[in-house]
Wavefront OBJ file of the C-alpha trace (Angstrom):
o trace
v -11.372 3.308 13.162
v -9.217 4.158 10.122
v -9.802 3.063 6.529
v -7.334 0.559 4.676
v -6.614 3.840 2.675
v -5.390 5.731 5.657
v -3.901 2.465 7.438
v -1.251 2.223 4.389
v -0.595 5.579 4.046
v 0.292 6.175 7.862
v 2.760 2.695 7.635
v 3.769 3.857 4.603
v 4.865 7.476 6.022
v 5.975 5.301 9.747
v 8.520 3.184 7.291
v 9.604 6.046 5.558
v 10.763 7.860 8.745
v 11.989 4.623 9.958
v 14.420 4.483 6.418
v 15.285 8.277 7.740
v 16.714 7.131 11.001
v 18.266 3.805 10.050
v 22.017 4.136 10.521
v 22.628 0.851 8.404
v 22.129 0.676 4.828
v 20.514 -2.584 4.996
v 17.840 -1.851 7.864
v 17.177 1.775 5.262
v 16.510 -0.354 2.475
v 14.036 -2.875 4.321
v 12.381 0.258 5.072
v 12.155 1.970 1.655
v 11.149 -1.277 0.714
v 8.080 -1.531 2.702
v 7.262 1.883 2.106
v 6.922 1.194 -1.518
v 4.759 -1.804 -0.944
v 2.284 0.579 1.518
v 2.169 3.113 -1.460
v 1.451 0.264 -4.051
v -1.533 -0.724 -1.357
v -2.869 2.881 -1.355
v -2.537 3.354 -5.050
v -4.729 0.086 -5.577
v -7.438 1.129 -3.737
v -7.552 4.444 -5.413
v -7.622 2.463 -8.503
v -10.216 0.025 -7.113
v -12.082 3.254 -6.122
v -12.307 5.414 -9.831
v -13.247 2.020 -11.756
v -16.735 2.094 -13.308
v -19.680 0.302 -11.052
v -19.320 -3.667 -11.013
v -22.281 -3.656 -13.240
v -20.495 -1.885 -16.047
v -17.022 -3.471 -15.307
v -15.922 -6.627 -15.881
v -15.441 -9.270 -12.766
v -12.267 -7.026 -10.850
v -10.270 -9.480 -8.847
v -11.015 -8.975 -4.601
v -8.567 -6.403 -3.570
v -7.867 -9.388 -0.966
v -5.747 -11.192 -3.450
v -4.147 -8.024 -4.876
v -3.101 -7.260 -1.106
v -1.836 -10.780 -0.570
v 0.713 -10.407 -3.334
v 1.865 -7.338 -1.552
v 2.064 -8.152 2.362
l 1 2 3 4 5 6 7 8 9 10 11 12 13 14 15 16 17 18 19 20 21 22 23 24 25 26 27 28 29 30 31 32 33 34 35 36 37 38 39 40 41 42 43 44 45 46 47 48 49 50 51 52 53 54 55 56 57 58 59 60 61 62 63 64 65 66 67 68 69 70 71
């Protein structure tokens, strides 16, 4: 089973390709548009991931709600 992490970045690259093929300008920048949102998603949890241990840090909000502003 892949991680969140490697979920994102394979839509991420999928959309991409997708914006690659579209013939319409409209359907390419739907695409590029979710791209950007699955590289946003990726970059969080690298972020989430090099933050000091929750003892140290202050309450982080669940990566849930970042996600849900997102998707």
């Amino acid at each position: 089973m892949e991680s969140n992490e490697e979920y994102f970045s394979r839509r991420a690259r999928e959309e991409l390709f997708a914006a690659i093929r579209s013939a319409d300008h409209r359907a390419r920048r739907a695409h590029l548009d979710m791209a950007r949102r699955y590289e946003d998603l990726v970059r969080i949890i690298d972020l989430r991931e090099s933050e000091p241990a929750p003892s140290i840090a202050p309450n982080p909000e669940p990566i849930a709600e970042q996600i849900k502003i997102y998707v």
